[in-house]
Each structure stands twice: as C-alpha cells, then as structure tokens.
N, CA and C atoms as an extended XYZ file, in Angstrom:
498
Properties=species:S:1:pos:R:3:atomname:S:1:resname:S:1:resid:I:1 pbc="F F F"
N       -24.562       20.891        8.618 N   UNK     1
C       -24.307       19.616        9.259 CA  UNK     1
C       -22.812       19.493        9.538 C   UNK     1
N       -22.432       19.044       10.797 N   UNK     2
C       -20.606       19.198       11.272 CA  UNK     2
C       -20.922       17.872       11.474 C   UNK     2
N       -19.389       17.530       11.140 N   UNK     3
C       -19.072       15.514       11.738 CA  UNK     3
C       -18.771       15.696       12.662 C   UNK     3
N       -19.150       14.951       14.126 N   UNK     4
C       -18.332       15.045       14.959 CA  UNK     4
C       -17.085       14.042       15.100 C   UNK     4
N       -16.407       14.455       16.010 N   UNK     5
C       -15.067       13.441       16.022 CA  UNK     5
C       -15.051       12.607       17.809 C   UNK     5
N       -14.745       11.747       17.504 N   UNK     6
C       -15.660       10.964       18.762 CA  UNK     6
C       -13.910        9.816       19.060 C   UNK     6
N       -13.316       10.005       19.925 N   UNK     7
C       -12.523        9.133       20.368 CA  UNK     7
C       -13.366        7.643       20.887 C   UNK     7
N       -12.451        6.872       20.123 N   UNK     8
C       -12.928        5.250       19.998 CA  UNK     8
C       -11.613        4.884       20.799 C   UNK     8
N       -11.823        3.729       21.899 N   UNK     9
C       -10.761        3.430       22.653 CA  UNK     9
C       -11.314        1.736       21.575 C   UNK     9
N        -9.873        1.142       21.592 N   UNK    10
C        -9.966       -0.228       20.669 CA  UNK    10
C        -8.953       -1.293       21.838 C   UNK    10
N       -10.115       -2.348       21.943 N   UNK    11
C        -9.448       -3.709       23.053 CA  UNK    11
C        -8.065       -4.053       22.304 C   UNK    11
N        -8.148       -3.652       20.934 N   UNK    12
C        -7.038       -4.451       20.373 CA  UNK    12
C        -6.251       -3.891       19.106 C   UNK    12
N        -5.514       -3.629       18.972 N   UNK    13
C        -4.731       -2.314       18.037 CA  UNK    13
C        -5.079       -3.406       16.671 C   UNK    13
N        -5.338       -3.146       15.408 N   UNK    14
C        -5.661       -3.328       14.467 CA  UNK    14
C        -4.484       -4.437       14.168 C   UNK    14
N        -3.035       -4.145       14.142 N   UNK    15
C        -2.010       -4.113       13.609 CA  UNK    15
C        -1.743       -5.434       14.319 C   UNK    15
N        -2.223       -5.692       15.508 N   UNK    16
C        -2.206       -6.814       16.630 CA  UNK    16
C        -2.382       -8.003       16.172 C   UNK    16
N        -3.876       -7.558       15.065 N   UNK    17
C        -4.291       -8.672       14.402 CA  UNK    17
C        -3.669       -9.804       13.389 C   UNK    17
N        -3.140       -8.333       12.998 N   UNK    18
C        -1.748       -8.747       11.568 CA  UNK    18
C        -0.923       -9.433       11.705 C   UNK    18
N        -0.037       -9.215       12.835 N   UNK    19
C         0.509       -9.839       13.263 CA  UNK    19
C         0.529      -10.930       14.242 C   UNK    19
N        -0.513      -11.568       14.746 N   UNK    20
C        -1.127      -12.512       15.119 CA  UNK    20
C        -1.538      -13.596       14.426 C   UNK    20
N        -1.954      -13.691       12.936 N   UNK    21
C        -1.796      -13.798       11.991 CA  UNK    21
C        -0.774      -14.294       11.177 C   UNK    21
N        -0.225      -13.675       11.063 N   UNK    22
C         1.876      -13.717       10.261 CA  UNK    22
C         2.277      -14.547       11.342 C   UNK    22
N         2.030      -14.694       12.111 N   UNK    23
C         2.706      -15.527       13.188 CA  UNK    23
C         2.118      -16.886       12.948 C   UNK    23
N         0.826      -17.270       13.166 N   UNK    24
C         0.491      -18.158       12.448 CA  UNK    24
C         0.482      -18.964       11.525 C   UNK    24
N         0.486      -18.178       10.725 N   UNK    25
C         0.821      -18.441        9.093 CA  UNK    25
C         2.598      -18.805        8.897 C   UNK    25
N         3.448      -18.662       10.486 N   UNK    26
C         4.715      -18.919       10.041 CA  UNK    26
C         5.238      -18.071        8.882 C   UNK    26
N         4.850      -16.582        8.310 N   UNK    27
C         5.550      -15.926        7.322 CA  UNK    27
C         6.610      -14.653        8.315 C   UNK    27
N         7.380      -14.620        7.517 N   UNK    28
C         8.201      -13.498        7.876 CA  UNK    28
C         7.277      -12.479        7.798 C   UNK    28
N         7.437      -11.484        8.949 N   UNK    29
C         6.977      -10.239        9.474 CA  UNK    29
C         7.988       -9.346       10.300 C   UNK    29
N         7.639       -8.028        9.857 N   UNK    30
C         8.592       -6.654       10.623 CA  UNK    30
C         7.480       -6.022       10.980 C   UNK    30
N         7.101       -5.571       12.350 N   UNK    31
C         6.619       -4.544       12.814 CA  UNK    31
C         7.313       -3.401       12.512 C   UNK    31
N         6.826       -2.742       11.546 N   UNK    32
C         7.969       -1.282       11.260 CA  UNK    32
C         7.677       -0.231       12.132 C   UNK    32
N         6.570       -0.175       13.086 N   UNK    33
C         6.057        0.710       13.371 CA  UNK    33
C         5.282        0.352       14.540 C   UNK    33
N         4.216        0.992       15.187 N   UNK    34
C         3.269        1.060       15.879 CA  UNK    34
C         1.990        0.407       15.087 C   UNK    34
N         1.698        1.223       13.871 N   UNK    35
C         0.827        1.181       13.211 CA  UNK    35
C         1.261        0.410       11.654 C   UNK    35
N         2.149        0.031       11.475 N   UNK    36
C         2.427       -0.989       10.151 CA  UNK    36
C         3.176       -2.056       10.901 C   UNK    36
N         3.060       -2.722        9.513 N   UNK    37
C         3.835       -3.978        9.414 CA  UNK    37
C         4.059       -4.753        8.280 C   UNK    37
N         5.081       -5.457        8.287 N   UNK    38
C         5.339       -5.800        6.592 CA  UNK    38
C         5.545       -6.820        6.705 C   UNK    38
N         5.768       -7.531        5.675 N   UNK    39
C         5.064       -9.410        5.455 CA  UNK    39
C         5.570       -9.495        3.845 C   UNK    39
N         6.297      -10.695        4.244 N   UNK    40
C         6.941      -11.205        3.251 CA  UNK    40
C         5.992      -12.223        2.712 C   UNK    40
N         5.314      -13.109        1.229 N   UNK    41
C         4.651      -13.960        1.334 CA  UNK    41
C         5.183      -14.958        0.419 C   UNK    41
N         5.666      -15.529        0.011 N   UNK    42
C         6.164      -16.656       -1.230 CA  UNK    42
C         4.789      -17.038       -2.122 C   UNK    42
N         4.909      -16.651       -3.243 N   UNK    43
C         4.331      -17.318       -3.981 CA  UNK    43
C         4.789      -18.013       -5.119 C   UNK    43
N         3.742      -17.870       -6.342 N   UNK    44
C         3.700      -19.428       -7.094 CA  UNK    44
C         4.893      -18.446       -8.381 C   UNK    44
N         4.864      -16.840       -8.718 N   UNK    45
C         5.657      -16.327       -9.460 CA  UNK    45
C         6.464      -15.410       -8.475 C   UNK    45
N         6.367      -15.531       -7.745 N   UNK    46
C         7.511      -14.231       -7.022 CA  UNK    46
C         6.972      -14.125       -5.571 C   UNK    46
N         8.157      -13.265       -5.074 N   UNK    47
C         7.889      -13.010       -3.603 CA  UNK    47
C         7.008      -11.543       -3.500 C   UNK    47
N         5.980      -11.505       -2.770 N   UNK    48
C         4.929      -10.563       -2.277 CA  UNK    48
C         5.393       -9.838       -1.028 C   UNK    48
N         5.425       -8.676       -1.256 N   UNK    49
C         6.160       -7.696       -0.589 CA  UNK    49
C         4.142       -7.241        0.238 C   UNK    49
N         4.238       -7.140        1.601 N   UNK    50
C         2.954       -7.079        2.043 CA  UNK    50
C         2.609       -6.244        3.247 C   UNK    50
N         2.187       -4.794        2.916 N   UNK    51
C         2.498       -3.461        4.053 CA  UNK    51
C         1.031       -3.566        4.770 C   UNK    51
N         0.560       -3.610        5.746 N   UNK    52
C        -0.616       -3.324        6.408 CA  UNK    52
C        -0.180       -2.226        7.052 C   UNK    52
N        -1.031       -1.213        7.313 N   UNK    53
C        -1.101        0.216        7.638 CA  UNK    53
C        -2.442        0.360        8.598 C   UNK    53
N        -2.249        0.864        9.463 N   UNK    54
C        -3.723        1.447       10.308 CA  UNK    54
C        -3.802        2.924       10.605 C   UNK    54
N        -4.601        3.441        9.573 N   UNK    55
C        -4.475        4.811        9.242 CA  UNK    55
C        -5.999        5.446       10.510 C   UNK    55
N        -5.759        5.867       11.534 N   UNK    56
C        -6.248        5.941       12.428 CA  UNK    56
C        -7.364        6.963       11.988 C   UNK    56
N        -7.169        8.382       11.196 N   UNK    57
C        -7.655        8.667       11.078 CA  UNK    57
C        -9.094        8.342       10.234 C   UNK    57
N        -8.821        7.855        9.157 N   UNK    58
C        -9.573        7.114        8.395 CA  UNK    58
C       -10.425        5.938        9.089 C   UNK    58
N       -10.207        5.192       10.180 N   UNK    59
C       -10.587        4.309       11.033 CA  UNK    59
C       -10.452        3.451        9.743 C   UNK    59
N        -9.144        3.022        9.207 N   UNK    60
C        -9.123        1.977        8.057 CA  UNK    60
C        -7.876        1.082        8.083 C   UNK    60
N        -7.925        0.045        7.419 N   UNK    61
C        -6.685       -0.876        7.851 CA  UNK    61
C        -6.235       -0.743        6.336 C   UNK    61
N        -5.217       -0.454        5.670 N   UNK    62
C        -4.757       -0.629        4.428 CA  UNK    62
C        -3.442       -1.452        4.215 C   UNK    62
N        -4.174       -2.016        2.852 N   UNK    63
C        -2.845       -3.355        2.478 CA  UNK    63
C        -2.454       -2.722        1.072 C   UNK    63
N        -1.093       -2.946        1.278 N   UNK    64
C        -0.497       -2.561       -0.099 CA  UNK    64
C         0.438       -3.980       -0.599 C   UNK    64
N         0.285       -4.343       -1.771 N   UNK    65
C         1.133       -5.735       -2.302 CA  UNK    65
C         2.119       -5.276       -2.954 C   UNK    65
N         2.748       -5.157       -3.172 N   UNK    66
C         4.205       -5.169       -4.339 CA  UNK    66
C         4.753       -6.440       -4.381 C   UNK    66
N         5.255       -6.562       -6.313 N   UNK    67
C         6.234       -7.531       -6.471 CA  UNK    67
C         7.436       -6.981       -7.526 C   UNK    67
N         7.868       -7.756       -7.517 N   UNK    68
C         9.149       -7.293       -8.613 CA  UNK    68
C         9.125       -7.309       -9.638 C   UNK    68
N         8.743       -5.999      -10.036 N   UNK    69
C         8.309       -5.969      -11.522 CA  UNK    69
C         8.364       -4.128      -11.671 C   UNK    69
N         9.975       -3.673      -12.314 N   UNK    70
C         9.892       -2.556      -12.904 CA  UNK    70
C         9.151       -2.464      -14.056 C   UNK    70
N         8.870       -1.426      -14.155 N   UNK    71
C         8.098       -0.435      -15.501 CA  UNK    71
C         9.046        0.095      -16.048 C   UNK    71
N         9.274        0.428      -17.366 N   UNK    72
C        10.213        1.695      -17.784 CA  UNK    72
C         9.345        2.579      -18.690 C   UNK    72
N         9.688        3.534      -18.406 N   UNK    73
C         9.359        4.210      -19.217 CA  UNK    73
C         8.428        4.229      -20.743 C   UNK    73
N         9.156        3.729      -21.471 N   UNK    74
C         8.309        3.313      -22.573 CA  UNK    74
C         7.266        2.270      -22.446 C   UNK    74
N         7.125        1.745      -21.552 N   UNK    75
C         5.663        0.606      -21.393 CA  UNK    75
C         4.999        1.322      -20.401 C   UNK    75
N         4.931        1.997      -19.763 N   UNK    76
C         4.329        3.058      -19.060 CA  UNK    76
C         2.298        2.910      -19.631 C   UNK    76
N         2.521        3.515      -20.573 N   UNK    77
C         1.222        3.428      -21.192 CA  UNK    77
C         0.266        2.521      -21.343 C   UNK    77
N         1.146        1.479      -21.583 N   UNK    78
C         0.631        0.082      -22.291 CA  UNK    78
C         0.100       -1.236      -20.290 C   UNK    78
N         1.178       -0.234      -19.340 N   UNK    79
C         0.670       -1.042      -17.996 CA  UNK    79
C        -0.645       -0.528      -17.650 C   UNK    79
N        -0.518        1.004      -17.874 N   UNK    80
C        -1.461        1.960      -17.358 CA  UNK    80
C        -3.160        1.502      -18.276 C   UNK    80
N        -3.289        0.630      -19.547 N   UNK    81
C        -4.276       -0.025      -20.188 CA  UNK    81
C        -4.379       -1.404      -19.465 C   UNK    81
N        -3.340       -2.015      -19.065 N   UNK    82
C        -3.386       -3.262      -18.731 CA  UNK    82
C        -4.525       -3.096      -17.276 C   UNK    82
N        -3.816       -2.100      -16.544 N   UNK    83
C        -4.262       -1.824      -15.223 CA  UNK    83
C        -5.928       -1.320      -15.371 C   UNK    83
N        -5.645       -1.199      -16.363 N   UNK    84
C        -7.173       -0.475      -16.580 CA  UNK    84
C        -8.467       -1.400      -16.578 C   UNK    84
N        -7.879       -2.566      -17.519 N   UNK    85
C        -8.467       -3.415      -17.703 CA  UNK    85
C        -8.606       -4.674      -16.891 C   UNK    85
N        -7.601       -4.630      -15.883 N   UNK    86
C        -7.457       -5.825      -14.754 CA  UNK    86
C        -8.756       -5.120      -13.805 C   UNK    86
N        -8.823       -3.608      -13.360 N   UNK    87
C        -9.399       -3.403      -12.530 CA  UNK    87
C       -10.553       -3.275      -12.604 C   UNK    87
N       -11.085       -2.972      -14.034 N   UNK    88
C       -12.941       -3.363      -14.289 CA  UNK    88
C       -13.071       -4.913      -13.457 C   UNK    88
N       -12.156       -5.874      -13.671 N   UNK    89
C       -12.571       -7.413      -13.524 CA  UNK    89
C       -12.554       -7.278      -11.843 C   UNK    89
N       -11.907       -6.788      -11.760 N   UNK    90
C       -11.689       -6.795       -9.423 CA  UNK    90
C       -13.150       -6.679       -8.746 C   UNK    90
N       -13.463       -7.072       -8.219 N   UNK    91
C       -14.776       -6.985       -7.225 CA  UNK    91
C       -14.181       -6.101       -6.193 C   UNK    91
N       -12.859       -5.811       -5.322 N   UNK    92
C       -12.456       -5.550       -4.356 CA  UNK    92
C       -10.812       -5.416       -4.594 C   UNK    92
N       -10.616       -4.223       -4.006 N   UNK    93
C        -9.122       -3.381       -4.380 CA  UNK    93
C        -8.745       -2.756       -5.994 C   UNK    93
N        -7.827       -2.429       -5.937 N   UNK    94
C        -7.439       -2.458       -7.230 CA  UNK    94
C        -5.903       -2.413       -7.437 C   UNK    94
N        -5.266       -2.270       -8.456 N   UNK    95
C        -3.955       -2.244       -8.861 CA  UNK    95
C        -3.346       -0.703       -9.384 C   UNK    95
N        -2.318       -0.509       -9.119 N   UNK    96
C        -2.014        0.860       -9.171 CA  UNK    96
C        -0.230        1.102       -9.902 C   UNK    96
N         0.062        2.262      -10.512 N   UNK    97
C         1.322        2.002      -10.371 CA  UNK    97
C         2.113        3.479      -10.190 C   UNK    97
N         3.023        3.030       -9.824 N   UNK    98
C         3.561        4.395       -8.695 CA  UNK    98
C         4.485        4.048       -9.749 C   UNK    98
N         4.152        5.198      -10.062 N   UNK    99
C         5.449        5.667      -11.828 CA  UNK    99
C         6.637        6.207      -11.098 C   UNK    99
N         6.784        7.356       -9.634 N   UNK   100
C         8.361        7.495       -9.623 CA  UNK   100
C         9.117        6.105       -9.354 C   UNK   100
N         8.747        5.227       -8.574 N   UNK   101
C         9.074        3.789       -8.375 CA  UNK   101
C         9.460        2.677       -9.512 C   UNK   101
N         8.313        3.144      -10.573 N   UNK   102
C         7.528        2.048      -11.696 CA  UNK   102
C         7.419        0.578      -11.246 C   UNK   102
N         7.055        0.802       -9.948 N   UNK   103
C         6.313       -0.587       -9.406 CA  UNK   103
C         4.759       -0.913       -9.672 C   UNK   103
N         4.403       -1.582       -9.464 N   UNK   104
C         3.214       -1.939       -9.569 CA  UNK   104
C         2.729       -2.449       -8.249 C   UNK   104
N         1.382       -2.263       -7.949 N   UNK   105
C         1.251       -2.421       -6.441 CA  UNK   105
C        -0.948       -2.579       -6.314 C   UNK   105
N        -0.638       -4.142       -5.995 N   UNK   106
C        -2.258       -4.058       -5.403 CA  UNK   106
C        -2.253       -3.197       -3.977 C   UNK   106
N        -3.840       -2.358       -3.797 N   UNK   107
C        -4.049       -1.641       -2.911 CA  UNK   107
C        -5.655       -2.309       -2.877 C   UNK   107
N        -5.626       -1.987       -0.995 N   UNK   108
C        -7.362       -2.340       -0.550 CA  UNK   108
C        -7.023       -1.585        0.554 C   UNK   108
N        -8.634       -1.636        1.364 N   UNK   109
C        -8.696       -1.277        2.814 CA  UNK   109
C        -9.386       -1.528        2.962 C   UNK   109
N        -9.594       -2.105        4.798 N   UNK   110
C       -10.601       -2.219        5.150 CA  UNK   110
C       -10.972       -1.423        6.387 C   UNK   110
N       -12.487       -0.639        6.033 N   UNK   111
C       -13.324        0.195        6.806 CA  UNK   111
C       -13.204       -0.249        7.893 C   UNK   111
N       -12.701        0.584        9.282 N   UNK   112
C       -13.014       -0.098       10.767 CA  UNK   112
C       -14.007        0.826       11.464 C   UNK   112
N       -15.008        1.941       10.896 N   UNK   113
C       -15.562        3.163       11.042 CA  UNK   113
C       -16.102        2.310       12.800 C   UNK   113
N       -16.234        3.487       13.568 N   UNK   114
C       -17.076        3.199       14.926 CA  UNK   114
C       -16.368        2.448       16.195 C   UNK   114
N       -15.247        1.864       15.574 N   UNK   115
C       -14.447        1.225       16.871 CA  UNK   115
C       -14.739       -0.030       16.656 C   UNK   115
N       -14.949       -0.796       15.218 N   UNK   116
C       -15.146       -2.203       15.074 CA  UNK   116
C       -13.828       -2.600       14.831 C   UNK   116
N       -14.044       -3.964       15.710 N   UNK   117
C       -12.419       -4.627       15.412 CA  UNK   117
C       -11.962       -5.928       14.465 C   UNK   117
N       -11.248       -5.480       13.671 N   UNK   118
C       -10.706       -6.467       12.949 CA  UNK   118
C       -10.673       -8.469       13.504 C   UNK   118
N       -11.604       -9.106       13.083 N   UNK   119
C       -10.850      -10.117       13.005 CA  UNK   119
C       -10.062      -10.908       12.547 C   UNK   119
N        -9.372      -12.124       12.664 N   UNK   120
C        -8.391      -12.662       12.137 CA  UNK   120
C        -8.994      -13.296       10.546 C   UNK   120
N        -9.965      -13.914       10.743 N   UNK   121
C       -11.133      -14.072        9.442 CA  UNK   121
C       -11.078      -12.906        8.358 C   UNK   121
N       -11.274      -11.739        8.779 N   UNK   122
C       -10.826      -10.849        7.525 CA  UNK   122
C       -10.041      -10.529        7.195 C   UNK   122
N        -8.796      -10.456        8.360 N   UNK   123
C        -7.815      -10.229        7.923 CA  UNK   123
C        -6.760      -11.063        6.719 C   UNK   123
N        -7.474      -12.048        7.161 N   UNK   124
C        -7.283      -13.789        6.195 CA  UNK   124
C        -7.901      -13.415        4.643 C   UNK   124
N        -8.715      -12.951        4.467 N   UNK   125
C        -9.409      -12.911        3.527 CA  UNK   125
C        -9.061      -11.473        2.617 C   UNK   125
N        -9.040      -10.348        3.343 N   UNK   126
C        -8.149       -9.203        2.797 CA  UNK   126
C        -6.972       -9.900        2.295 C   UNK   126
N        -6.193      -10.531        2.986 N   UNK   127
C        -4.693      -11.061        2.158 CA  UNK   127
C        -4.748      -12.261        1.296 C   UNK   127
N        -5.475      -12.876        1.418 N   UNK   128
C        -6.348      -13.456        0.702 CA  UNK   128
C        -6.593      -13.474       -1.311 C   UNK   128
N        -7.026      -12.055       -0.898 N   UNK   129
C        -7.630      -11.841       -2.175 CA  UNK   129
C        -6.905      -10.744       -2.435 C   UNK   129
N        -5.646       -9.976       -1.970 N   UNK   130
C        -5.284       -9.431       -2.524 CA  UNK   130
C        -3.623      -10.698       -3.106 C   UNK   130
N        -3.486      -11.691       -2.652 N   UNK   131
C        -2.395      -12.592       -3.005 CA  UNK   131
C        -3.275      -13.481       -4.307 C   UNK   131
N        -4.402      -13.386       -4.118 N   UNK   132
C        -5.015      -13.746       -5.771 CA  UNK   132
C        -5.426      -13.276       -6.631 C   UNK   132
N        -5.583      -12.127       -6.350 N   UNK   133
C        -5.099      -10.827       -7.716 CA  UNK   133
C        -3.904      -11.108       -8.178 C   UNK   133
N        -2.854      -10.949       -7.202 N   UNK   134
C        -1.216      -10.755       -7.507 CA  UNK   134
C        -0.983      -12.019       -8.294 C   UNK   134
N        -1.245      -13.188       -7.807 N   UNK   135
C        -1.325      -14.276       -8.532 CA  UNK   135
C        -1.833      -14.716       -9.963 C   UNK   135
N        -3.204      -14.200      -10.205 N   UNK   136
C        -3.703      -14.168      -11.241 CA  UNK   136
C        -2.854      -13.120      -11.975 C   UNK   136
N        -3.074      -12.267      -12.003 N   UNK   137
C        -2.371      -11.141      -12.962 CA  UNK   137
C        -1.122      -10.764      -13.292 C   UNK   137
N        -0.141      -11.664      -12.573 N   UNK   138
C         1.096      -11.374      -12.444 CA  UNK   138
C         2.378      -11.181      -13.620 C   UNK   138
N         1.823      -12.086      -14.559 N   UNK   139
C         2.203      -12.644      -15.728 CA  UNK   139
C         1.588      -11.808      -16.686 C   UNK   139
N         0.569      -11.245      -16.739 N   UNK   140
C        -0.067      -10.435      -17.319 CA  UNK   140
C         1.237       -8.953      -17.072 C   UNK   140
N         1.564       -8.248      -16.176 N   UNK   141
C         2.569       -7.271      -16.186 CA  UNK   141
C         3.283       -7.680      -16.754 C   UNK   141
N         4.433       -8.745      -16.332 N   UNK   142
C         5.279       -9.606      -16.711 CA  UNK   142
C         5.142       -9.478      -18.741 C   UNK   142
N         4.315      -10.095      -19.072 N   UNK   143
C         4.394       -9.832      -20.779 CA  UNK   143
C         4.395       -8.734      -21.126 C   UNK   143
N         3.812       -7.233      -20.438 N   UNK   144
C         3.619       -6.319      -20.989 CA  UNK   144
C         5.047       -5.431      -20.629 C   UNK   144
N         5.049       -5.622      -19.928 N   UNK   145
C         6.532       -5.117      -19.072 CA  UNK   145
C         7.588       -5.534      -20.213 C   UNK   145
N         7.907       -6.975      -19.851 N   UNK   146
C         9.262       -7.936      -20.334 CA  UNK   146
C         9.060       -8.336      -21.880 C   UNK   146
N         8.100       -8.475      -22.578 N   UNK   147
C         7.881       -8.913      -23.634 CA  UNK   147
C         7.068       -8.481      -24.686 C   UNK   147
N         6.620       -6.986      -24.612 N   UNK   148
C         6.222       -5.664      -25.229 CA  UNK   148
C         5.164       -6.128      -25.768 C   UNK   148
N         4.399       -6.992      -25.291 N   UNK   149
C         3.059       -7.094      -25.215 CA  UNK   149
C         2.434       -6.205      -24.854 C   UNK   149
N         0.588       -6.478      -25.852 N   UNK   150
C         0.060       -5.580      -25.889 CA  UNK   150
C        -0.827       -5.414      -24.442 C   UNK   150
N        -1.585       -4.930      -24.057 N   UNK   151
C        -2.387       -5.046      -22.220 CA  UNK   151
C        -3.328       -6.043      -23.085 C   UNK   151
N        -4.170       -5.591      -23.753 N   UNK   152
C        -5.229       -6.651      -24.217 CA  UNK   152
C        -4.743       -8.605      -24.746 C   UNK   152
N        -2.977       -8.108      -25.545 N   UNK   153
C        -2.569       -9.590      -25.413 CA  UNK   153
C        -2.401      -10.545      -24.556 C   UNK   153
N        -1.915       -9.772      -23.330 N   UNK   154
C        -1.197      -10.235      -22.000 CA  UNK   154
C        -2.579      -10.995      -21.315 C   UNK   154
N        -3.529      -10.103      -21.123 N   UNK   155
C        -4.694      -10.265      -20.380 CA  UNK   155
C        -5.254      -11.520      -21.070 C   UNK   155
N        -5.547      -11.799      -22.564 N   UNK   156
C        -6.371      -13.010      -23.116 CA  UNK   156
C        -5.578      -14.137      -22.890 C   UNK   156
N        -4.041      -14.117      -22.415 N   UNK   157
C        -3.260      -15.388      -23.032 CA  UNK   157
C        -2.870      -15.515      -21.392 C   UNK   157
N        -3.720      -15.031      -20.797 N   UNK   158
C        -3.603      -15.495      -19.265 CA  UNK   158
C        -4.767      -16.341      -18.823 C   UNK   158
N        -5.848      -15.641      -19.315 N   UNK   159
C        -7.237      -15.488      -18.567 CA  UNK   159
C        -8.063      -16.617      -19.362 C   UNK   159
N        -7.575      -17.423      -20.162 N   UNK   160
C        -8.071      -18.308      -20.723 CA  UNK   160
C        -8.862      -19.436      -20.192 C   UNK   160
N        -9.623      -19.890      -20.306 N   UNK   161
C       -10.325      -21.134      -19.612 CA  UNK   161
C       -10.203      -22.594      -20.291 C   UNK   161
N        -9.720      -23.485      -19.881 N   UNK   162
C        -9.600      -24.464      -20.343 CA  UNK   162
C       -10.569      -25.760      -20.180 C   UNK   162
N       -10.840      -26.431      -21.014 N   UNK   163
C       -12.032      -27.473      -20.757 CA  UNK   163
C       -11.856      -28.947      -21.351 C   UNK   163
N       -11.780      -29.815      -20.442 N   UNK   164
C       -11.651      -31.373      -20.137 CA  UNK   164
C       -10.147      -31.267      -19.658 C   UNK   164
N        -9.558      -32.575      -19.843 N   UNK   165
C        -8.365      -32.867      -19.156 CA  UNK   165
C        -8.021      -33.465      -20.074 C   UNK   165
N        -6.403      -33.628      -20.084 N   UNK   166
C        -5.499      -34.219      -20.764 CA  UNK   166
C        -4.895      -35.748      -20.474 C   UNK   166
C-alpha cells in the first residue's frame, strides 16, 4: 500500500486565520514568516508567548505557548513529574519542556488533513484552551521551579476545589 501525495490548493493560508483573529482580539502579533506567527497574550500570571506554525507537510496548524519560567538544573526531575502528572489531566495538547532552553512550553495541533480550512471558531478555541492550561497550571511550575516543591505538592495546593462562599 503507497500514500499518495495529492496537492491541495487552500482559498485561505491557515496563518490568515491567525492573524485575522489577533487582529480582532486587538493582541500584539508578528507575522515572522509566511507560515508562522507570534502573539503576545496578557494574562492573569504572566505574559504568553504564542507561535502558530503551518507545517504544510503535516497538513497541521501547530501552537506552541511559552511563559517565563526557567528550569535549572536541579528541578529538572521534579518538572519532568509535575509534567507528567499535569498531562494525564489534559483532554487536548500537552506540556513539554525543552531542557536546552529549560522553558516550559504548552504544545497542540490542529489536523487540516484534505484541504480543510481552519476557522476562526477553532482557532479561538485552540488558543483557548491552550491559555487555560497555561493558566491553570502555571503556579504549579512556579512552586516547583521557585519554591522546591514537590510536583505532587504544587499540583494539590493548586487544584483544590472550594465549596460555599465567604
């Protein structure tokens, strides 16, 4: 059985979307490229560093998140459990960490197989949910990183649920 390879002509470059989008949304955006673009996002602990990629071959749109949050060396281990354990809980993407960097970085993509085109709706929702990962978990690095917490401490004294009001 051979795949064939089948040129897909697209009404609308993936990346079009993204930035159609960022424009909307009023966030800072750099077209770095043809095929990327980067996006600044403000949030509630830090600023979200935000790469969309259209990896042509793959027929896939990929988002990468970064925030500011070195690793060193010696907590290395203890992110690499944290991460472990954030990403059983993910329905969609996961978290990664690029040790020559020691950043930490949500990653997703989304499938465009056949010449389907991105709408602005998913594209909303890809950033979406990868800015509420970053959100939720953020503080969770943050203790394990900054305050030699354990992954399992960081994770319970985040993820807590609280019940009635004050």
């Amino acid at each position: 059985m051979s795949l064939l390879e089948i040129e897909i002509a697209r009404d609308l470059h993936p990346v079009d979307v993204i930035e159609h989008v960022a424009h909307a949304n009023e966030w800072a955006f750099e077209r770095t490229g043809e095929d990327e673009i980067a996006i600044t996002v403000e949030g509630s602990w830090t600023d979200y560093q935000i790469s969309f990629s259209w990896m042509e071959d793959f027929e896939a749109l990929h988002l990468a998140c970064a925030f500011d949050i070195a690793v060193s060396e010696p907590r290395v281990n203890e992110v690499m459990r944290l991460l472990s354990l954030i990403n059983e809980q993910l329905l969609m993407g996961h978290f990664d960490l690029w040790r020559q960097e020691g950043a930490v970085m949500y990653r997703q993509s989304l499938l465009l197989s056949g010449g389907a085109e991105p709408t602005s709706k998913q594209v909303e929702v890809l950033l979406s949910s990868a800015l509420d990962a970053c959100e939720t978990y953020f503080q969770a690095f943050q203790f394990v990183v900054w305050s030699g917490s354990t992954a399992r401490e960081s994770l319970d004294s985040i993820l807590f649920e609280t019940v009635g009001s004050a």
